[in-house]
C-alpha positions as CSV (number, residue, x, y, z in Angstrom):
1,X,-30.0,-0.6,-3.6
2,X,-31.8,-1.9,-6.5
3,X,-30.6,-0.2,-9.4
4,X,-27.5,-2.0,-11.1
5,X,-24.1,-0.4,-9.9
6,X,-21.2,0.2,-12.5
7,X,-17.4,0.4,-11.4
8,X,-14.6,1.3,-14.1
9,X,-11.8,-0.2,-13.5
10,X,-8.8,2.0,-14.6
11,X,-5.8,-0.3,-15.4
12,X,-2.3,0.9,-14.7
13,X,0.5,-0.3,-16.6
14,X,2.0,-2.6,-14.0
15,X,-0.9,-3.7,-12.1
16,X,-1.2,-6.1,-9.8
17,X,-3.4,-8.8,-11.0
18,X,-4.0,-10.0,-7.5
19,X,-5.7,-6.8,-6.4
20,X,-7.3,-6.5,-9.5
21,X,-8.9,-10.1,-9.6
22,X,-10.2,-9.7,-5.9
23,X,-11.7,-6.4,-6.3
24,X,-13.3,-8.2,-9.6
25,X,-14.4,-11.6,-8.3
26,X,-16.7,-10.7,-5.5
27,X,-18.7,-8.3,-8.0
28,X,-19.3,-11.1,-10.4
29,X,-20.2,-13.1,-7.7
30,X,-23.0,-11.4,-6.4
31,X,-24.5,-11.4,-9.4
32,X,-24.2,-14.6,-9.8
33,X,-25.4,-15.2,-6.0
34,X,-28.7,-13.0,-6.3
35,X,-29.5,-14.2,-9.2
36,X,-29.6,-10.2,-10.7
37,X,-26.9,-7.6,-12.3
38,X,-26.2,-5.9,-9.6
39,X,-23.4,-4.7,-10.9
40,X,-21.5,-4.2,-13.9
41,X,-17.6,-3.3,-15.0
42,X,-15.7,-1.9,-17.2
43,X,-11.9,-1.9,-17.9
44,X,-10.2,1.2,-18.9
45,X,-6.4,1.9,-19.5
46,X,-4.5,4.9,-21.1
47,X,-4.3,3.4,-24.8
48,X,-7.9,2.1,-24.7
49,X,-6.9,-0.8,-25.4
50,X,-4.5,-3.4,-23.0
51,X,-2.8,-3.7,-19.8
52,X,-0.4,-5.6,-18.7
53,X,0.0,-6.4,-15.2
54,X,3.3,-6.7,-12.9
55,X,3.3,-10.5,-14.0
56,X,3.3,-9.9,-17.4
57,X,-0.2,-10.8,-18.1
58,X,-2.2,-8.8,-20.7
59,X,-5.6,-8.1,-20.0
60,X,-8.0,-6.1,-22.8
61,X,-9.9,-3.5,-21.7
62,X,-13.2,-2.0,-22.8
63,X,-12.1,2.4,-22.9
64,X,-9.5,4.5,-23.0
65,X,-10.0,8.3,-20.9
66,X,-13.3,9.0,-22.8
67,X,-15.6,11.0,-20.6
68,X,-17.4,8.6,-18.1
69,X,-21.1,8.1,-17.4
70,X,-22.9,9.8,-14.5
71,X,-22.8,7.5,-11.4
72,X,-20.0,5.3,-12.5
73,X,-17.8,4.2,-9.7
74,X,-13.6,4.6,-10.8
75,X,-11.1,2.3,-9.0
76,X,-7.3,3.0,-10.4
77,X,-5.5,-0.3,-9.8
78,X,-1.9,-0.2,-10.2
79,X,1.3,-2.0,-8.6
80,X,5.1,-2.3,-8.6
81,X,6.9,1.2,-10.3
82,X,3.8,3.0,-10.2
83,X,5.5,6.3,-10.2
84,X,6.6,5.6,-13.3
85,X,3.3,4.7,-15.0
86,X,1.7,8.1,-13.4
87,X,1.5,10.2,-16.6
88,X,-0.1,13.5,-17.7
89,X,-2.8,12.4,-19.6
90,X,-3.4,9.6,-16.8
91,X,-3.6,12.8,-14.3
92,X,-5.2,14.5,-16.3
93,X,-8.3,12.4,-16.7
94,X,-9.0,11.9,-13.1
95,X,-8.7,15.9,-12.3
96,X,-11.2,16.1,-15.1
97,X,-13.5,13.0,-14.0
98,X,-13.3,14.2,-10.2
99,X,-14.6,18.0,-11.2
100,X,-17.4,16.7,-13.0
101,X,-18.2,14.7,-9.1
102,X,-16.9,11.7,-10.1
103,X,-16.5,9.2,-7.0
104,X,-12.9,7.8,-7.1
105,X,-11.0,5.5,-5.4
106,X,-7.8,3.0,-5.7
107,X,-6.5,0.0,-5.1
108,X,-2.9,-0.9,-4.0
109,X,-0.6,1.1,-4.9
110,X,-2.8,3.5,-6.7
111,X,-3.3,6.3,-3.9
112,X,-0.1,7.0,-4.5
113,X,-1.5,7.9,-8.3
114,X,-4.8,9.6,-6.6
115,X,-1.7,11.6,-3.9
116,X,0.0,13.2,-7.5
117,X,-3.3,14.2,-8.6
118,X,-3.7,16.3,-5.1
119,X,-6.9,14.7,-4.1
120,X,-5.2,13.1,-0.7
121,X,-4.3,16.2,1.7
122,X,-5.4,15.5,5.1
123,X,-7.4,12.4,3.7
124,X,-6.8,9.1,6.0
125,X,-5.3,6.6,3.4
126,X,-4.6,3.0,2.8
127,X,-2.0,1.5,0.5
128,X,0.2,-1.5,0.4
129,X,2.7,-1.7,3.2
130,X,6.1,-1.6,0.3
131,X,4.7,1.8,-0.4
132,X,4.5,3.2,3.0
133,X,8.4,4.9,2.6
134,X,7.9,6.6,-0.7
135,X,4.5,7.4,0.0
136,X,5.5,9.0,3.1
137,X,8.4,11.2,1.8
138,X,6.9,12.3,-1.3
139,X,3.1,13.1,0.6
140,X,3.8,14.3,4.2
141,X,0.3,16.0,4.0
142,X,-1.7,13.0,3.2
143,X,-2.9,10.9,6.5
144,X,-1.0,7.8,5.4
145,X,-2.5,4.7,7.7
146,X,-1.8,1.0,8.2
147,X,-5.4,-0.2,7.8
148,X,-6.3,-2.6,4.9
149,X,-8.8,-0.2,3.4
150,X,-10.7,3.1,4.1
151,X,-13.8,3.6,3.0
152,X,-15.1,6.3,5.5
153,X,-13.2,9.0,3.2
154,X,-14.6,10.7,0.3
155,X,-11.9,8.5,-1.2
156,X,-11.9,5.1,-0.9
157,X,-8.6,3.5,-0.9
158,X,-7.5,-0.6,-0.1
159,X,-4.1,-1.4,0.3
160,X,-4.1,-4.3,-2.5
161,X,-4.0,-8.3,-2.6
162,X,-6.6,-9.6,-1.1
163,X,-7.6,-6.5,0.8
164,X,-9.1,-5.7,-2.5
165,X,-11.6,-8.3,-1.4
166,X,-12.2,-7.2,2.0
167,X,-13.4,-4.0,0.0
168,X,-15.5,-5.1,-2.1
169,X,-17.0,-7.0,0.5
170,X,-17.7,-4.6,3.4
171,X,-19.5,-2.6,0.3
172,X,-21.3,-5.3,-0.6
173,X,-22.4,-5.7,2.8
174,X,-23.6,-1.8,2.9
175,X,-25.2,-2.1,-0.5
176,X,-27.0,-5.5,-0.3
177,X,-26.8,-7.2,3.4
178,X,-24.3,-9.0,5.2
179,X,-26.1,-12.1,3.8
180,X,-25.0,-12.1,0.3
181,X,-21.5,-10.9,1.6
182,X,-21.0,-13.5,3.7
183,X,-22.2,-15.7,1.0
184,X,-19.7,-14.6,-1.3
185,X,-17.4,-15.0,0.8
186,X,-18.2,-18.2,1.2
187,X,-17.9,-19.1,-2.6
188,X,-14.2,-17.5,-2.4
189,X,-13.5,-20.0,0.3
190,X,-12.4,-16.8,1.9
191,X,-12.8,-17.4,5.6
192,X,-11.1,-14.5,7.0
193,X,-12.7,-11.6,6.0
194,X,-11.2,-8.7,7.7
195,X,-12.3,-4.9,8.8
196,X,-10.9,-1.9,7.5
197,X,-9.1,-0.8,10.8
198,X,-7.4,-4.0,10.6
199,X,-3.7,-3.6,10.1
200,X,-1.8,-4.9,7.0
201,X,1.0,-6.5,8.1
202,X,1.0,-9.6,10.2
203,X,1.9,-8.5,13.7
204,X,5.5,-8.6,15.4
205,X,4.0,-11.4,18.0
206,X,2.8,-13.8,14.9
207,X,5.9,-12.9,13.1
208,X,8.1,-13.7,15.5
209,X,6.3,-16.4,17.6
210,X,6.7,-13.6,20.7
211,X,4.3,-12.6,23.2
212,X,7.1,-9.8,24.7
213,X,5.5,-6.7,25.1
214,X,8.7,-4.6,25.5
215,X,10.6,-6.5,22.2
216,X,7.2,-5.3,20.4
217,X,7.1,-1.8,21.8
218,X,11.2,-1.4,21.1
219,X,10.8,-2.3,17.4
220,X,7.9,0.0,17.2
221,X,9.7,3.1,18.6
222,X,12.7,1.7,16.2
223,X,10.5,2.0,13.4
224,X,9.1,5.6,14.7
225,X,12.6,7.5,14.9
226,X,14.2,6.0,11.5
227,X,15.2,9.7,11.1
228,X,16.5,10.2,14.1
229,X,17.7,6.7,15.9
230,X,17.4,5.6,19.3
231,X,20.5,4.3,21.1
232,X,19.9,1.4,23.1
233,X,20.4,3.2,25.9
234,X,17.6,5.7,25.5
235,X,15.3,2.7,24.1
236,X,15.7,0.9,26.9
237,X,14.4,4.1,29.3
238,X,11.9,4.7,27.0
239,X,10.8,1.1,28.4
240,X,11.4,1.6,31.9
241,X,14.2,-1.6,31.5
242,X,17.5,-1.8,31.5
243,X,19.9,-1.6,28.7
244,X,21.2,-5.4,29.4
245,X,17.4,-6.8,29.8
246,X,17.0,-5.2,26.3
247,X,20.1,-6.8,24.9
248,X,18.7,-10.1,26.0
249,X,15.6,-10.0,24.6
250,X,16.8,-9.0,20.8
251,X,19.0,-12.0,21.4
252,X,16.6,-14.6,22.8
253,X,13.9,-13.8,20.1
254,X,15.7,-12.1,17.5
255,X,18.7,-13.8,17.6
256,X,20.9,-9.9,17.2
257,X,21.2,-6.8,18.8
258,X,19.1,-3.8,19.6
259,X,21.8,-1.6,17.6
260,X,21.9,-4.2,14.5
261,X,18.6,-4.7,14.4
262,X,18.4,-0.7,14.2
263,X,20.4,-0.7,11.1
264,X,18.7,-3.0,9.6
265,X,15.3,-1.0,9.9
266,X,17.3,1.7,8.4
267,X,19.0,0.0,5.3
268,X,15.5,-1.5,4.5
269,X,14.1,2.0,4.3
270,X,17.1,4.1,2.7
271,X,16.4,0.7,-0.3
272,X,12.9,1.5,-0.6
273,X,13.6,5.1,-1.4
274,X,16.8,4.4,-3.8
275,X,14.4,2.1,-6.0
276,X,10.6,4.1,-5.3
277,X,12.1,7.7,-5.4
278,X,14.5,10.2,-7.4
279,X,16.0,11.5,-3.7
280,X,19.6,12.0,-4.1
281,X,21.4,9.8,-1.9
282,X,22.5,12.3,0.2
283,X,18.1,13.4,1.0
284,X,18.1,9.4,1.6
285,X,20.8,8.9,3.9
286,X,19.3,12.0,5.9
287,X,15.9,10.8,5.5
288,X,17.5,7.2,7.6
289,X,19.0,8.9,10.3
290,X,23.4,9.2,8.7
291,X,24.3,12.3,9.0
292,X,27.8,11.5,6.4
293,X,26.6,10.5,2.8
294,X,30.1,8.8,2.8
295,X,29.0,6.4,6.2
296,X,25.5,5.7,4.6
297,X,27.2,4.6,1.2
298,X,29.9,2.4,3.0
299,X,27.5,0.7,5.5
300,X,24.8,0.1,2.6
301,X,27.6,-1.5,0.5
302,X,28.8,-3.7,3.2
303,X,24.8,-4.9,3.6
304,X,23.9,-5.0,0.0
305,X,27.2,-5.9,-2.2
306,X,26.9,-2.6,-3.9
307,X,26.9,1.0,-3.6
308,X,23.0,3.5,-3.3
309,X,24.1,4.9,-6.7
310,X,25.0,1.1,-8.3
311,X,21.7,-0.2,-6.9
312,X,19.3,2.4,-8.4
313,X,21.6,2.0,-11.5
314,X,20.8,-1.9,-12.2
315,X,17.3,-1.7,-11.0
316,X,16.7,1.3,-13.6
C-alpha cells in the first residue's frame, strides 16, 4: 500500500488509555520507521472536544460526529462503565457512518458499543475478558470469542491493553511487510507479539503452576455450566475419575474444594452482572445457577460483606 492510511480514533468517555496508546504507538512508529506518512490519526469524541480516560487523564481531540472522509478507518476505544457512556447521538453516528460503508472497528471494551448499535449478530468477536459476562447476557446472538483480536470479520475488534498492539501490528504486517512490523516491534521492546487466535487470559497451567489435565478440564466444564452447576459427582464422571481423586486435586493445587471452588466461579459472575448490567437480582441469581433469590442474596453477603442490592447501590 502506498497511499497514506487514516484511522479516527473515536474516544469514549472512560477509555482506557492503555488500549488507546498501543493502538496509537505502533502507527506513529511506522512512520517514523519508513521514513514516510503512512498513516495518519485523528481523535474524535462526542463533544468534539476532550476525553477523559478511566485514569482520569484528559486527552484533546481533533472532531466531534461530523461526517467522516471517504476511506477513513474508525476505531471506538472505550473502557470500564462503557454501558453507561453508549449514548444516542454516540449510536447514532456510527449507524450513520456504517451506511455510508464506513469500515469500523473497536477496541476493548467497545464491541460492546458496536453490539448496541446491532452491527455484531453472528459476527466472531473479541473483547476484554471483564466483559465476557455482560457481553454475554445482554448479546446472546453475537459470536463472543476469547481470542485477543479478530480481524477476519467485517468488523474488526481487539480485546484491549496491549492486544491493541498485536492489532495494529498484524495490520501492519498485511499493509507493509512483516519487516517493518517486526521492526516496530522491536522499538516497543515488545517481544511477544501474539496472533489473534491466541487466548486472552493466561492459561489455568501458568496460573496455577499445574500441568493437571483433569484440574484444567474440571474448571473449564465449571466455567461452562455457571447456569446450571455441576455436582462433584457428575464432574468427576464427566472426567472418567472418581469423586475422591477429584477432591484431591482441588486440594493439592487449589488448596479448596471442587464444590467451593464452584461457588466461587459463580459469585464472581453474579458480581459482574450486579455492577455491568440493570438485571434484577432475581435474572442474576438465575443467570448463576440459585434457583431462591433469598439463597443467592444470603451466600453473596456471606462472600462479599454486603447484600446484590447494597453492592450495585455503592458502586452506582
Amino acid at each position: 500500500m502506498s497511499e497514506t492510511s487514516h484511522f479516527v480514533f473515536l474516544l469514549v468517555e472512560n477509555f482506557s488509555h492503555l488500549a488507546f496508546s498501543c493502538a496509537l504507538e505502533p502507527l506513529r512508529i511506522a512512520n517514523l520507521l519508513s521514513g514516510r506518512e503512512l498513516y495518519r490519526w485523528s481523535l474524535a469524541s462526542e463533544d468534539g472536544t476532550s476525553a477523559t480516560c478511566s485514569n482520569r487523564s484528559v486527552t484533546l481531540v481533533n472532531r466531534g460526529f461530523e461526517p467522516l472522509e471517504r476511506g477513513d478507518r474508525l476505531f471506538v476505544v472505550s473502557g470500564i462503565h462503557v454501558q453507561n457512556h453508549t449514548t444516542p447521538a454516540l449510536l447514532n453516528f456510527l449507524r450513520r457512518e456504517r451506511a455510508a460503508g464506513m469500515s469500523i472497528g473497536a477496541i476493548c471494551s467497545g464491541a460492546y458499543v458496536l453490539a448496541r448499535a446491532g452491527f455484531l449478530t453472528g459476527v466472531k468477536t473479541a473483547i476484554h475478558w471483564e466483559f465476557h459476562d455482560l457481553f454475554g447476557e445482554e448479546f446472546p446472538e453475537v459470536d463472543l470469542v476469547r481470542n485477543v483480536f479478530v480481524t477476519d470479520e467485517k468488523f474488526v475488534t481487539a480485546s484491549g491493553g496491549t492486544a491493541a498492539a498485536d492489532l495494529m501490528l498484524h495490520l501492519i504486517a498485511r499493509e507493509h511487510g512483516r519487516d517493518l512490523s517486526t521492526a516496530i516491534a522491536d522499538q516497543m521492546v515488545y517481544n511477544a507479539v501474539r496472533e489473534g487466535t491466541a487466548a486472552q487470559r493466561v492459561s489455568l497451567q501458568s496460573r496455577h503452576g499445574m500441568r493437571n489435565a483433569h484440574l484444567s478440564r474440571a474448571i473449564e466444564l465449571m466455567q461452562e455450566h455457571v447456569e446450571e452447576p455441576l455436582s462433584p459427582f457428575v464432574l468427576a464422571g464427566r472426567l472418567g475419575i472418581s469423586t475422591r481423586q477429584l477432591e484431591r486435586l482441588f486440594g493439592k493445587f487449589l488448596n479448596t474444594s471442587p464444590k467451593r471452588y464452584m461457588m466461587e466461579i459463580r459469585l464472581t459472575r453474579a458480581r459482574n452482572l450486579i455492577v455491568q448490567t440493570e438485571q434484577s437480582v432475581s435474572e442474576i441469581a438465575m443467570a448463576c445457577g440459585f434457583t431462591s433469590t433469598s439463597h443467592f442474596t444470603k451466600v453473596f453477603r456471606s462472600r462479599y460483606g454486603v447484600t446484590p442490592v447494597a453492592h450495585r447501590t455503592t458502586l452506582g
